[in-house]
N, C-alpha and C positions, 0 to 999 in steps of 0.2 A: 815689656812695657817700658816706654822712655820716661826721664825723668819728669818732665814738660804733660805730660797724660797721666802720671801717678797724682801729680797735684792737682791736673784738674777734676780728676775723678775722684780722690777722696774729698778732697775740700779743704786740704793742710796748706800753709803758705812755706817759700822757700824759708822765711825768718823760722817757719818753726817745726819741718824737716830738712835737712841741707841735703846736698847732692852727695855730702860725704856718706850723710849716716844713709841714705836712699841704697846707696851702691853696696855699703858693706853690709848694713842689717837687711831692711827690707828687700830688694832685689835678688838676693842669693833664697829667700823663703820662697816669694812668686815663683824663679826661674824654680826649685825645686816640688813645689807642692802638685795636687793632683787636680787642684779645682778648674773645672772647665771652661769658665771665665776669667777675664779680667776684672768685672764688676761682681764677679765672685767673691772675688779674692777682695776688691775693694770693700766688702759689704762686712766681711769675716775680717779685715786689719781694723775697720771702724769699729765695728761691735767689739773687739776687745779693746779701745785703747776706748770704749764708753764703761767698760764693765772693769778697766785696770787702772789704767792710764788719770782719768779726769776724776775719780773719787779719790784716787790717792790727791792728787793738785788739792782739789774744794779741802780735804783734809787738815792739809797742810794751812791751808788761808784761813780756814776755820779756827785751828789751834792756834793761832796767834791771837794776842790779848789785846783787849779794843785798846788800849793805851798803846801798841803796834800798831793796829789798823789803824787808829788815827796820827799816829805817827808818819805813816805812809802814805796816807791821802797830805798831810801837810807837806810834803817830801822830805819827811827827818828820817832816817834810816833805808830811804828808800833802795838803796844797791845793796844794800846786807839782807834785804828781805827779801829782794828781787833774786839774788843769788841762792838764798835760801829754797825758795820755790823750783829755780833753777834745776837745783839739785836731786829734789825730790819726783819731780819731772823728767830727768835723764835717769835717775832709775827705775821708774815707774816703766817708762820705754823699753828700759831694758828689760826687764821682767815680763813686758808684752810680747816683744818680739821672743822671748827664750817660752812663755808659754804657745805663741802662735806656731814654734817650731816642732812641740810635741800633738798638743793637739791637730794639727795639719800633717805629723808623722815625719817631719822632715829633717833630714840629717844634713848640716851644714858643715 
């Protein structure tokens, strides 16, 4: 699957999977797993980054204290929290993709 058809089939935008992290994480799981499809596979990378991925994020935005959140709606602190969320979001991914490698059986 090209890079250009992984995004339009999940529904991610390039700002928020790059071609890098596409080629070294997720592409090496596809080209290794067993599922049948492509919209297999795309249905199984969604549903874990619903079930890992976006409750760790809301977590993260959640925990911040409304004197933050209004902080950041004013744009006072806004790149320290931005980075914040950042963080907690690449490794949420990363934790996606290392559970999609066992549950899918895949040795990378």
């Amino acid at each position: 699957m090209m890079y250009n058809e992984f995004l339009e089939l999940s529904g991610k935008s390039e700002s928020y999977i790059s071609y890098k992290e596409y080629t070294e994480e997720i592409e090496p799981i596809y080209m290794a797993c067993d599922l049948p499809t492509k919209e297999d596979f795309i249905k199984a990378f969604n549903e874990t980054f619903e079930r890992i991925v976006y409750p760790i994020v809301e977590n993260t935005i959640s925990n911040f204290s409304t004197e933050e959140k209004l902080a950041y709606l004013y744009s006072f602190r806004r790149e320290e929290m931005d980075e914040s969320v950042r963080m907690f979001d690449r490794k949420a991914r990363q934790i996606a993709y290392d559970y999609m490698k066992l549950y899918l059986m895949v040795v990378v």
